[in-house]
N, C-alpha and C positions, 0 to 999 in steps of 0.2 A: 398485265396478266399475272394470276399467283403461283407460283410455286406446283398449288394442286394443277390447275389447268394446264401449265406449261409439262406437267408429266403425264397427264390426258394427250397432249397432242403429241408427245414422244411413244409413247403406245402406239398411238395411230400410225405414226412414220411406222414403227418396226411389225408394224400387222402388215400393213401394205409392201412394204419392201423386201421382211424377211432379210436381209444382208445389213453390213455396215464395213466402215473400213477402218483400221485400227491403224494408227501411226504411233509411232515407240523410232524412240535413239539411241544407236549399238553403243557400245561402249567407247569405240573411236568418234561417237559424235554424229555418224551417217545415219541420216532417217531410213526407215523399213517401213515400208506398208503390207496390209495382207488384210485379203476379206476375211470376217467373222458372221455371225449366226448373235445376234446381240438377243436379251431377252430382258425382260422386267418382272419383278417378282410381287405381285397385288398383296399390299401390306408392306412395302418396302419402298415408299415413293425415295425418289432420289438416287436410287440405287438403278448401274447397267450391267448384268450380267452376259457373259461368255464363259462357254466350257472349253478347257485345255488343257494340254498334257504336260506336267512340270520341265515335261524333255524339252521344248519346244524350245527355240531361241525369243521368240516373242517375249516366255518368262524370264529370262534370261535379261533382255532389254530393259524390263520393266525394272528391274529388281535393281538393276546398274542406275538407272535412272529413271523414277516413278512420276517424274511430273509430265 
């Protein structure tokens, strides 16, 4: 499967689903889950977008630890 395809069929999950769940690790290490609203931007294969507030801890996890 290419690349193009493989991002054809992640559309389709997030058309159908509309949800996703985001895992991120606090800064002691503990994983966090939390539903999101995932979206794809046509013109921007490889790319998953989520809106969010810089308040959030989510950003916060990410930033401590981005992989």
């Amino acid at each position: 499967m290419t690349k193009t395809e493989i991002v054809g069929v992640l559309d389709e999950v997030i058309d159908a689903a509309q949800v996703a769940v985001l895992a991120t690790v606090d800064p002691e290490g503990r994983p966090a889950m939390r539903w999101m609203t995932p979206a794809t931007v046509r013109g921007r294969p490889g790319y998953l977008y989520a809106v969010t507030s810089p308040q959030f801890r989510k950003v916060r996890h990410l930033q401590s630890c981005p992989r």
